[in-house]
matplotlib code that plots the C-alpha trace (Angstrom):
import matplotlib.pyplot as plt

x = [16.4, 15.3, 13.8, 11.7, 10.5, 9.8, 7.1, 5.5, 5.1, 4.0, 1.2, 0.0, -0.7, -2.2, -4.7, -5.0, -5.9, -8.7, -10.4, -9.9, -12.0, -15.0, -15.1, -15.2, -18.2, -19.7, -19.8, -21.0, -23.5, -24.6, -23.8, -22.7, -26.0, -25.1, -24.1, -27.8, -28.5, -28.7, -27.0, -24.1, -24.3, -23.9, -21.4, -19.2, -19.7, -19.2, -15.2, -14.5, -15.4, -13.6, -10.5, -11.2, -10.9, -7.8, -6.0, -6.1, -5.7, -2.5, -1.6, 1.0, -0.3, 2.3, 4.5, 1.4, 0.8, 4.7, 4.6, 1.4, 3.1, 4.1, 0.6, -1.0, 1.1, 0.4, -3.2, -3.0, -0.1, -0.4, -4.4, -5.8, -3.0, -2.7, -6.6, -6.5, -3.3, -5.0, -8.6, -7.0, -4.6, -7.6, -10.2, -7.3, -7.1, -10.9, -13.5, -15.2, -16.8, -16.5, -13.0, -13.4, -14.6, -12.5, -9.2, -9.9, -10.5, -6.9, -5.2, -3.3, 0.0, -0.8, 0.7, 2.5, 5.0, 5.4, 6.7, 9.3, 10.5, 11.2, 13.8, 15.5, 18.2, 19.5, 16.6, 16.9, 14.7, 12.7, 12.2, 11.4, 8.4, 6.7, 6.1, 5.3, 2.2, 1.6, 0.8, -0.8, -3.8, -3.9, -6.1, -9.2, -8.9, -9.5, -12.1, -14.4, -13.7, -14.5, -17.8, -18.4, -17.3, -19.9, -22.7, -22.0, -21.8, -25.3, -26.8, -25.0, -26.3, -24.2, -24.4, -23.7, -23.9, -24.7, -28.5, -29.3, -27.7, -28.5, -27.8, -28.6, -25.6, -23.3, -24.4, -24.3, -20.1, -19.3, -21.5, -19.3, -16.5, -18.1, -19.5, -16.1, -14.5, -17.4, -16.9, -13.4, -14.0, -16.1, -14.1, -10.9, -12.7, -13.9, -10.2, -8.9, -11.9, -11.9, -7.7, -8.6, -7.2, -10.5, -9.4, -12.2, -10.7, -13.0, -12.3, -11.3, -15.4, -16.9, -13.8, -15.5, -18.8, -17.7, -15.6, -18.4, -20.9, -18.9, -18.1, -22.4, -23.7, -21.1, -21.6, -25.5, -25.6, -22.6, -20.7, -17.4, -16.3, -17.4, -15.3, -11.5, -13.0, -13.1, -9.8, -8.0, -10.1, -11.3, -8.0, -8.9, -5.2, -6.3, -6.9, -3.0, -0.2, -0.7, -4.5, -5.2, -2.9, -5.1, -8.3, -7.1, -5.7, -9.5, -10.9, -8.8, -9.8, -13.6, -13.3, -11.1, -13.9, -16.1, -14.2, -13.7, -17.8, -18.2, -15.9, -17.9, -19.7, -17.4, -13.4, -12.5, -9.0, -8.9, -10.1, -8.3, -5.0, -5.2, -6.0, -3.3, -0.7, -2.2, -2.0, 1.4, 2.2, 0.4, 2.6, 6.2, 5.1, 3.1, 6.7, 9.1, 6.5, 6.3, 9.9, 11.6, 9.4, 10.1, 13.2, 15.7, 15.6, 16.4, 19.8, 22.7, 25.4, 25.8, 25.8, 22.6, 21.2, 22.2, 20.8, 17.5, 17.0, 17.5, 15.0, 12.8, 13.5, 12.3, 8.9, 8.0, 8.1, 6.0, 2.9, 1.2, -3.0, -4.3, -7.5, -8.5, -9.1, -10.6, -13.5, -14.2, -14.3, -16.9, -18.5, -18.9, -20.4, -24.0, -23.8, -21.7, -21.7, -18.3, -16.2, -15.2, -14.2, -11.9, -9.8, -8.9, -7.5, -6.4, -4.7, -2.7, -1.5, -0.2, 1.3, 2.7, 4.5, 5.7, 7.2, 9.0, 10.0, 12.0, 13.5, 14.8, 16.0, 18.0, 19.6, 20.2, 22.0, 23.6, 25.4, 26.1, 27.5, 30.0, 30.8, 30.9, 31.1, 32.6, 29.7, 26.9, 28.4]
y = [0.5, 2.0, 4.9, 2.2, 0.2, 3.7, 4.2, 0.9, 1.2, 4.7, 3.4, 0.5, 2.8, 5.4, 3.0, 1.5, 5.0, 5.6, 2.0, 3.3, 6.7, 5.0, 2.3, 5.2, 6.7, 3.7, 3.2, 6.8, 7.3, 3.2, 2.5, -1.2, -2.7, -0.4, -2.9, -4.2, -0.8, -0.1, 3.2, 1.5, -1.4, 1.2, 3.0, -0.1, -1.3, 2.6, 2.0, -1.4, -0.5, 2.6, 1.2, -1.6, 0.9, 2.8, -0.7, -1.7, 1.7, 1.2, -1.5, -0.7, -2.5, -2.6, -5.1, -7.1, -7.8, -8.2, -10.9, -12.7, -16.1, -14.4, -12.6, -16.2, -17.5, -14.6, -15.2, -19.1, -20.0, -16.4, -15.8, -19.4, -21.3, -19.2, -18.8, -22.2, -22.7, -20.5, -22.6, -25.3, -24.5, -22.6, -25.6, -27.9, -25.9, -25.0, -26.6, -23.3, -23.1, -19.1, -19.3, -20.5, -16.7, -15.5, -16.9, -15.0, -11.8, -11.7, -13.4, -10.1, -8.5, -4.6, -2.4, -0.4, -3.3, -4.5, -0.5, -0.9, -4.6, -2.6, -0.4, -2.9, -2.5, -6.0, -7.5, -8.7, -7.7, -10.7, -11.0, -7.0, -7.7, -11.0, -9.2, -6.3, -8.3, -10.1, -7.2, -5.9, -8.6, -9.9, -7.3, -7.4, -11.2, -11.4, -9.2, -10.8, -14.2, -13.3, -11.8, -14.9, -17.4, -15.3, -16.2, -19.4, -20.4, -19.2, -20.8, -24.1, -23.2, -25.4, -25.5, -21.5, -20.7, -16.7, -15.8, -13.2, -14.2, -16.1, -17.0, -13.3, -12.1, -15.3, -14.3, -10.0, -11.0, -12.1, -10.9, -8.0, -9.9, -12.2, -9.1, -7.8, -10.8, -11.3, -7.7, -7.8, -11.0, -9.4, -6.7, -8.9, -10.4, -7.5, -6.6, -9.4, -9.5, -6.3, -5.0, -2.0, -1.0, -0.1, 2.2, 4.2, 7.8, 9.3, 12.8, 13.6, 14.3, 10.8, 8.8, 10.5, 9.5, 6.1, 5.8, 7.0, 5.0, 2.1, 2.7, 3.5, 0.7, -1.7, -1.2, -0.9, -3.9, -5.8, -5.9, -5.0, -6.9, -3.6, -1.3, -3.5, -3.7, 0.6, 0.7, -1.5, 0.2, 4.3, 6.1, 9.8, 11.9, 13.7, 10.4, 9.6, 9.6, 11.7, 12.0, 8.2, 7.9, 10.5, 8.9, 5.2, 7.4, 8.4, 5.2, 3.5, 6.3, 5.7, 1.7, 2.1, 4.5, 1.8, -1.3, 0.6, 1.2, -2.6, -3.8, -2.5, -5.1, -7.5, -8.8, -12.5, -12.8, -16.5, -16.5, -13.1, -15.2, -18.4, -16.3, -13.6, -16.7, -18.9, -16.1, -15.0, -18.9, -19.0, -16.5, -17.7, -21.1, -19.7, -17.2, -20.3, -22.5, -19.5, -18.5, -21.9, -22.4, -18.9, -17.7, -20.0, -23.2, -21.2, -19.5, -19.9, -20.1, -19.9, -16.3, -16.2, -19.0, -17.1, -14.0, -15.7, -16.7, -13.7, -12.2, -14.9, -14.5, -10.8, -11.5, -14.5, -12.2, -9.5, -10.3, -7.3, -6.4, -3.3, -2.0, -4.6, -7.1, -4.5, -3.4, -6.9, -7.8, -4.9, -6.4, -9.4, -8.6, -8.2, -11.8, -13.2, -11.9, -11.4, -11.2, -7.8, -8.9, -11.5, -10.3, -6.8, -8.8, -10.9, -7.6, -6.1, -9.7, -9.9, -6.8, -7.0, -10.4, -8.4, -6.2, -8.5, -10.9, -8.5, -6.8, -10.3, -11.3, -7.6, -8.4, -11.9, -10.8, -8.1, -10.4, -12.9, -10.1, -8.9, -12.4, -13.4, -10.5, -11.6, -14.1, -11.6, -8.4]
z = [12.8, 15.9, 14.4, 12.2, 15.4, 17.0, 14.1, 14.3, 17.9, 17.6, 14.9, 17.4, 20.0, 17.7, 17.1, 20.3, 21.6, 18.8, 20.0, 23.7, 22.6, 20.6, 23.8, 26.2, 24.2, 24.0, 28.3, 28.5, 25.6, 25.6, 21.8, 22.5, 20.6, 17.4, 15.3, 13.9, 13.3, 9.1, 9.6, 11.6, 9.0, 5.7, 7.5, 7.7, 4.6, 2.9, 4.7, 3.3, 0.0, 0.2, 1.4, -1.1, -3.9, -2.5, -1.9, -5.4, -6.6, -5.4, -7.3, -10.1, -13.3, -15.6, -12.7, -12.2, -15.9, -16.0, -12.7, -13.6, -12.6, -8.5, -8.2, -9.2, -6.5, -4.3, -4.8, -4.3, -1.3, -0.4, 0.9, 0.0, 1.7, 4.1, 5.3, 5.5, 7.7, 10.0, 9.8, 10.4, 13.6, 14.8, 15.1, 15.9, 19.2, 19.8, 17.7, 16.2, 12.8, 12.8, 12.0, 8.6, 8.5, 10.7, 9.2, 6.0, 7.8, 8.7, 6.3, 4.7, 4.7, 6.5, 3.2, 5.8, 7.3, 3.4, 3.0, 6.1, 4.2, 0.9, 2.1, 3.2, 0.8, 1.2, -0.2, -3.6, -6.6, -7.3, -3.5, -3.7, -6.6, -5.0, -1.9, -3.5, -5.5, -2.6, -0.7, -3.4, -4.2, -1.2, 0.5, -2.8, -2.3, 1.1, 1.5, -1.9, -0.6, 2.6, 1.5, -0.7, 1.9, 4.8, 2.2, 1.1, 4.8, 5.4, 2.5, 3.9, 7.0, 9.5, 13.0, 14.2, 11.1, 10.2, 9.9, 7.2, 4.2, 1.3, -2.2, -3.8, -1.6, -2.9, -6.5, -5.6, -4.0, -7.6, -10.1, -10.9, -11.6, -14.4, -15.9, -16.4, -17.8, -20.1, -21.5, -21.8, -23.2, -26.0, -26.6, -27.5, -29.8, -31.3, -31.2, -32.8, -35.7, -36.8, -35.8, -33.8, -30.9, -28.6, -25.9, -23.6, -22.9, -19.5, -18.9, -15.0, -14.1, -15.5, -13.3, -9.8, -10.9, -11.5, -8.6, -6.3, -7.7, -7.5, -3.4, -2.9, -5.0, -3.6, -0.2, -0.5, -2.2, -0.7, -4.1, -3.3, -5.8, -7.7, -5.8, -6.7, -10.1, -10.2, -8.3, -11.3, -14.4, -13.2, -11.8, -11.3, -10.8, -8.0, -5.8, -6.6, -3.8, -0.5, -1.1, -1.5, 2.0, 3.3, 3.2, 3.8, 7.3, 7.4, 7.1, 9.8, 12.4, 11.5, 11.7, 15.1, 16.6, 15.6, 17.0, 19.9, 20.1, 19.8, 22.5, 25.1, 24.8, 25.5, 24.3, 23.4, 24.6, 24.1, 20.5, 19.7, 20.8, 19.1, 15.9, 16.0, 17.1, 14.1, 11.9, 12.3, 12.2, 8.7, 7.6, 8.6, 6.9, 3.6, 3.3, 3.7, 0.6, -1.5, -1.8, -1.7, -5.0, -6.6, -5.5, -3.1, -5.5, -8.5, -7.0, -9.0, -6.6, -2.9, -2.2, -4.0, -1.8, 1.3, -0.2, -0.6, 2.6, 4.2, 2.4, 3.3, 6.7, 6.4, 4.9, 6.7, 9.5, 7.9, 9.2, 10.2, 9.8, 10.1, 8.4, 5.9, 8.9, 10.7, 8.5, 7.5, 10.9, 11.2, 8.2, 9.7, 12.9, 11.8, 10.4, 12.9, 16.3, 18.7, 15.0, 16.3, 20.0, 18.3, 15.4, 17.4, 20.2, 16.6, 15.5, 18.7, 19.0, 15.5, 15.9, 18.8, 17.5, 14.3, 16.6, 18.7, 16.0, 13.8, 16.4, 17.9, 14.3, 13.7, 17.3, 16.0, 12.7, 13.9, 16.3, 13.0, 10.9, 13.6, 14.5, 10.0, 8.7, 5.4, 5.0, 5.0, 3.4]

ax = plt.figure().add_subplot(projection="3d")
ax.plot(x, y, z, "-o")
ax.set_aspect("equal")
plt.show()
């Protein structure tokens, strides 16, 4: 266990270093005002596509067609409820309209913490598979409904509401997606008519063209939407295991560098505080709803029961961001200004909770299983 808190306090200040380094450039070379820049725009959106992609790459298929009913709860309770647990706690405690964007920004599971809860060997399987598709969707999700929400918002146009935006980028967020379903759509019922299997075979070349032109077109246009849509269908073999962690390690330096870059200009600590408390809140109560419903009122005996709340225990204190909320919060800034100088403070904070709070609940249980040890073997 120690060797396991060693890493994740080893990969906080790894990235609290890379920030430090892109806000030292930015006092010496004066990049602070970068962020209106279209180069500096591109550049962010070229990393949230591409970690977009990766992210859903990584989702095994076969268990999510096998677990439709836990991703559609993963999806729902999971981001939805839990975006707007965070909203709401948010403007309860200071009366902003930007968190309605900002919620969404953070309202993931990191991949990397969800990694640490799996070998956990006293997890159970069912509690193994919903985290694992909750994990899995909930980064896409966030980041389309946080595109759609930023343009919605500006075509409502409230009071501080972003400038910039319109319908074209509400229709651009979600445009792919209909397409899709109305070809796959079609192509059932071409199945079903005519009782052929239709399968389209892409040799190794026409996946990286794909793939690319998904990332390019997606971030020029703002439809990453585009880029999960590739990451599900276009799989080339090289971009499997190591590689894929390779470039999503890539793609958090860059965004860091450029966090860093940004908070020269100033840090909310306030804001960055009542979201990274809300947030791991939002997560403690959305794992308590979600498991109760799918795993602890279906035991069959007490063991089972006790088994089931452990594991909840575990994953309601999973909460962990990393470069999902990052790039959107990059994202985001052009549109909404000081998005940057909140959700990194939002970040070390939720982190630094995630830290503490397992480590207090190993020291807790470690203490019950000397003290019971025949009621948690």
């Amino acid at each position: 266990m120690r060797t396991e808190y060693a890493q994740s306090l080893g990969r906080l200040i790894h990235v609290v270093l890379i920030a430090a380094l892109g806000y030292g450039c930015s006092l010496v070379f004066g990049l602070d005002d970068k962020s209106q820049t279209a180069t500096w725009t591109v550049t962010a959106a070229i990393v949230l596509a591409t970690g977009l992609y990766l992210a859903v790459l990584g989702i095994d298929r076969t268990e999510a067609k096998d677990h439709w009913r836990i991703v559609a709860v993963a999806v729902t309770i999971g981001v939805v409820g839990k975006w707007l647990l965070i909203f709401a706690l948010c403007f309860a405690l200071d009366h902003d309209w930007r968190y309605i964007l900002l919620a969404m920004a953070v309202a993931q599971i990191d991949p990397l913490q969800v990694a640490a809860l799996l070998n956990n060997s006293r997890m159970s399987a069912r509690a193994r598979t919903l985290v694992t598709c909750w994990a899995s969707f909930d980064d896409p999700v966030t980041t389309v409904l946080a595109v759609l929400l930023l343009s919605l918002w500006g075509v409502i146009n409230p009071v501080g509401a972003p400038s910039g935006i319109g319908w074209s980028d509400a229709m651009a967020s979600v445009l792919p997606i209909f397409v899709v379903l109305l070809l796959l759509a079609i192509a059932l019922q071409i199945r079903r008519r005519y009782k052929t299997n239709m399968q389209l075979q892409l040799d190794e070349d026409s996946k990286n063209t794909l793939v690319l032109s998904a990332i390019v077109i997606g971030s020029i246009f703002r439809m990453f939407s585009l880029a999960a849509l590739a990451g599900w269908f276009v799989r080339p073999r090289w971009l499997q295991g190591k590689v894929a962690d390779r470039l999503l390690q890539m793609a958090l330096v860059i965004a860091m560098l450029m966090v860093g870059v940004l908070l020269s200009g100033g840090i909310d600590w306030t804001g960055g505080v009542l979201l990274g408390c809300a947030t791991y809140c939002s997560q403690i109560i959305a794992a308590w709803i979600i498991m109760y419903f799918m795993v602890i009122r279906k035991a069959k005996n007490l063991l089972q029961r006790q088994q089931a709340i452990r594991d909840t225990a575990h994953i309601s204190l999973a909460q962990q961001n990393g470069l999902t909320a990052v790039v959107l919060a990059l994202n985001l800034e052009p549109f909404l200004a000081g998005s940057v100088a909140t959700v990194a403070v939002c970040v070390l904070v939720v982190n630094v909770l995630n830290l503490v709070g397992n480590m207090a609940f190993d020291v807790f249980t470690n203490r019950q299983r000397s003290s019971h040890p025949a009621e948690l073997a």
